[in-house]
C-alpha positions as CSV (number, residue, x, y, z in Angstrom):
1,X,144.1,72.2,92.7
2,X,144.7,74.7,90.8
3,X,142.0,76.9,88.7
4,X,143.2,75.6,85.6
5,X,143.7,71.7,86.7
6,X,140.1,72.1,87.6
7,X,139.2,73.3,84.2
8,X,140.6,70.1,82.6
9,X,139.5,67.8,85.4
10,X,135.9,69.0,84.1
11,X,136.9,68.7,80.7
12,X,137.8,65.5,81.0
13,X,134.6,64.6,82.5
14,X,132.9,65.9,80.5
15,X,134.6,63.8,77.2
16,X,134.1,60.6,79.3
17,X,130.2,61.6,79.9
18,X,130.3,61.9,76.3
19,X,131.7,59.0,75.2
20,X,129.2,56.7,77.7
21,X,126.8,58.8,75.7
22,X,127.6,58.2,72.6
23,X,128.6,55.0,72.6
24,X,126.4,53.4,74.4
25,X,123.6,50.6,72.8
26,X,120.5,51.6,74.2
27,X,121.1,55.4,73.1
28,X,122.5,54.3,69.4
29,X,119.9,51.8,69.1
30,X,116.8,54.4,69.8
31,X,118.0,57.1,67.8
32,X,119.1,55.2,64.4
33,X,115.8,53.1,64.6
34,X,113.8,56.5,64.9
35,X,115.9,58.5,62.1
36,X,115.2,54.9,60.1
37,X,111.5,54.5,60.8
38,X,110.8,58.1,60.1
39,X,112.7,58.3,57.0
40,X,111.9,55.0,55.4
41,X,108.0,56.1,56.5
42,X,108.6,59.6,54.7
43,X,109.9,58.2,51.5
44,X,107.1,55.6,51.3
45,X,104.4,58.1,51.4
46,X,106.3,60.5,49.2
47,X,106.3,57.5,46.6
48,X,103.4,56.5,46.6
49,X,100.9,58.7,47.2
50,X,100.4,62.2,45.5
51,X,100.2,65.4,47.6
52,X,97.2,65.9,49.2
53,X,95.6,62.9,49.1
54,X,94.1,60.8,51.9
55,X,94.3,57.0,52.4
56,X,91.8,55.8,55.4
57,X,93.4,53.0,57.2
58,X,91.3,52.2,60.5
59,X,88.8,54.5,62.5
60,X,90.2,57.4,63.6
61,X,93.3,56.9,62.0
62,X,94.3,58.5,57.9
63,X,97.3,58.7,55.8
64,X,96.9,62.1,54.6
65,X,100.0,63.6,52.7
66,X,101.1,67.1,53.1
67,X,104.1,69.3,53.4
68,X,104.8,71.4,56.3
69,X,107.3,74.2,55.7
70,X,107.0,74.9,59.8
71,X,107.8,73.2,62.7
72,X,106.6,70.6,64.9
73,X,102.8,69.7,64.0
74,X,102.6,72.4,61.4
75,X,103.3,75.1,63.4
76,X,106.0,78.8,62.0
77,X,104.7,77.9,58.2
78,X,107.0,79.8,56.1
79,X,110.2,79.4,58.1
80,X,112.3,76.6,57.2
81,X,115.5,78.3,56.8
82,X,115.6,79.7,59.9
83,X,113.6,76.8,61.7
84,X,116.8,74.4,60.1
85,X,119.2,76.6,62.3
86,X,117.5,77.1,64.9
87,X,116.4,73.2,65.2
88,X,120.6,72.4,64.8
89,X,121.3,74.5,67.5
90,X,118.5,73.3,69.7
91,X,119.7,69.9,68.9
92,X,123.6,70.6,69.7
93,X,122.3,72.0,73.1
94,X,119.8,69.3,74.0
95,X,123.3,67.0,73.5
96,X,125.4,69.0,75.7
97,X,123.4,69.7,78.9
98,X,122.5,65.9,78.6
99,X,125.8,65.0,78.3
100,X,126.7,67.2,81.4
101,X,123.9,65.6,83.3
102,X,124.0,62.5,85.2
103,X,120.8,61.2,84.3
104,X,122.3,58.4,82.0
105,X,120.0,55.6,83.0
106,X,118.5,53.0,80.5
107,X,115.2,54.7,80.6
108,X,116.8,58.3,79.5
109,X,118.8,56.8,77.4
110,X,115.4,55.6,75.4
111,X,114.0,58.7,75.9
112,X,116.8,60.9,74.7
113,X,117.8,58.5,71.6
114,X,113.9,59.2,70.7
115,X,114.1,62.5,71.1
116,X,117.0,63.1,68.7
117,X,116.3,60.7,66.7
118,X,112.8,62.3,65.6
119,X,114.6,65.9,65.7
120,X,117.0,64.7,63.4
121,X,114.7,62.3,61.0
122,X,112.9,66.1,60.7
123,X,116.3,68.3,60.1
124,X,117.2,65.9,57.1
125,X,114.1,66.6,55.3
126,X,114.5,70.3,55.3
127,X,118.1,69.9,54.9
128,X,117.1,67.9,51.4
129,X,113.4,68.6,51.0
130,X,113.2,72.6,52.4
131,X,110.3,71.0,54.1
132,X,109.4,68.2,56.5
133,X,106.7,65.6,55.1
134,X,104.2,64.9,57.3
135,X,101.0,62.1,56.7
136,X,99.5,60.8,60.1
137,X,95.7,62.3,60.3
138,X,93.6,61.4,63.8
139,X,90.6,62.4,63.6
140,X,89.4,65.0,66.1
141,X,93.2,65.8,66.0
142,X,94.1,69.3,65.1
143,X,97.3,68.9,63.6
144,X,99.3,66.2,60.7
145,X,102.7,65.1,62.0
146,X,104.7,62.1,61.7
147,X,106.9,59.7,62.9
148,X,109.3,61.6,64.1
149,X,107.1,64.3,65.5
150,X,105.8,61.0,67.9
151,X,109.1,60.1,68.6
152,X,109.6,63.5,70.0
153,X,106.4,64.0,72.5
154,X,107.4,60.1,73.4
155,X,110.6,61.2,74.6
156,X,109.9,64.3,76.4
157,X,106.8,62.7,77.6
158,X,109.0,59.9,78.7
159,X,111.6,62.1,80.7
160,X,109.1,64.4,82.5
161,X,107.5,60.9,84.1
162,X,110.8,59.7,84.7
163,X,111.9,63.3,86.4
164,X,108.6,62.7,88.3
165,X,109.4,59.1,89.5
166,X,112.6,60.2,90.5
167,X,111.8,62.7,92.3
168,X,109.2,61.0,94.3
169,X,111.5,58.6,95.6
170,X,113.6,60.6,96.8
171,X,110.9,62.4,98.9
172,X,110.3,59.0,100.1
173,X,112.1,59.0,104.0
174,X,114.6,56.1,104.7
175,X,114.7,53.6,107.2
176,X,117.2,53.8,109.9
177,X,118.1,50.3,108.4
178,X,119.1,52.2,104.8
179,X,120.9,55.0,106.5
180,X,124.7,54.6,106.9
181,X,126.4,55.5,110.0
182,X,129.1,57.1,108.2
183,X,126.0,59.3,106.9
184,X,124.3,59.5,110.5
185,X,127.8,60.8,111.7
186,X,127.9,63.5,109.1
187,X,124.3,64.9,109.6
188,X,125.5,65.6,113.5
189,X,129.1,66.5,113.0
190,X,127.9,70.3,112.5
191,X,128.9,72.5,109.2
192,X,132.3,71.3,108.5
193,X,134.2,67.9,107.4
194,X,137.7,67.9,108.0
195,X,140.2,65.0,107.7
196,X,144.1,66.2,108.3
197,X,144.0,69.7,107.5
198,X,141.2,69.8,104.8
199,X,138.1,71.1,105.6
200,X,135.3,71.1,103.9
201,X,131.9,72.5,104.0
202,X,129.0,70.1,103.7
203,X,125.8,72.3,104.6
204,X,124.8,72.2,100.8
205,X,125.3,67.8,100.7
206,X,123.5,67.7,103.9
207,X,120.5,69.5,103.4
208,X,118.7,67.0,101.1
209,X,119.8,63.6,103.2
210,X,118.6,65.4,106.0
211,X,115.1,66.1,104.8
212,X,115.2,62.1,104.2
213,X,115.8,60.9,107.6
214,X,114.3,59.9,110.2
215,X,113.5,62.8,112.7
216,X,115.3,60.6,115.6
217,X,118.4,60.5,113.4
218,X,118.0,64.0,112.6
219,X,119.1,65.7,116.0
220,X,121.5,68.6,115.7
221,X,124.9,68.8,118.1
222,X,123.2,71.3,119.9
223,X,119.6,69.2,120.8
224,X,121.8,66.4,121.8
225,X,123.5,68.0,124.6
């Protein structure tokens, strides 16, 4: 294959990652709901409280309305303009490496159509407003955010436990029943593949599946003989 059939192999891919992306329910449904809830929740305050003023609803928690010219939780007052670009961008690259990822599961999906959908729900308001409104006050809580703020840490929170739970299963070690011998005959087949006159190098695949297995199905050419 040639270096440029390779280029639009992987473009290719990467359109069809996108389109599973972008089209798919679970994704859509998480991030309209969000940009909804947040905006819907914004407007509401904005109309019917004035600036400033505090609305106790149960122990700890307030409706307090302020502005916030900065970023998440109030932080880079001052900035908007530069925080709007800056947010785009960071919002057009969360989409790409997550499209070029292969972590498309129901759960990231949640996670990610949370995670936009609260960046967004905050871009349109300093698109329109020049700042972000924010009105949820816990007490002993140092900062005001919102609903799309939430959404955010729900979604990251969300994707670091589901990076952790991932990862520990892998670590777990497979039964012999769970290995395949096509697998088994790889692992002891030495450094190369070949099948007619291909030949590839499968070191970097192995490694992982190795650390996996069994110590008994584990044996190197060399320990066998």
């Amino acid at each position: 294959m040639t270096p440029a059939q390779s280029q639009l192999e992987s473009f290719r891919a990467t359109l069809s990652s996108a389109l599973r992306v972008f089209t798919n329910g679970i994704f859509l449904g998480f991030l309209l709901a969000s940009i909804l809830v947040d905006q819907l929740s914004k407007l509401f305050v904005r109309d019917s409280l004035y600036l400033g003023e505090i609305v106790p609803v149960i122990a700890p928690l307030k409706i307090h309305y302020v502005t916030n010219t900065g970023a998440l939780f109030g932080l880079f007052q001052g900035q908007a303009g530069i925080l709007l670009l800056l947010s785009t961008f960071g919002v057009l690259l969360l989409l790409f490496f997550y499209v070029k990822s292969e972590e498309h599961t129901p759960g990231h999906m949640v996670c990610m159509g949370l995670i936009l959908g609260g960046a967004i729900g905050n871009q349109l308001d300093r698109f329109f407003l020049n700042h972000v409104t924010d009105f949820i006050e816990i007490q002993g809580y140092p900062w005001i955010f919102n609903i799309a703020d939430a959404a955010v840490v729900i979604g990251v929170t969300g994707i670091a436990a589901l990076t952790i739970f991932a990862n520990s299963r892998i670590a777990t070690t497979l039964s012999p029943e769970q290995v395949s011998p096509l697998a088994l005959l790889w692992i002891n087949s030495g450094n190369y593949c070949s099948y007619g006159d291909e030949t590839w190098v499968v070191d970097d695949f192995l490694f992982d599946l190795q650390n996996m297995l069994p110590s008994e199905y584990n044996a190197s050419p060399e320990s066998s003989e």
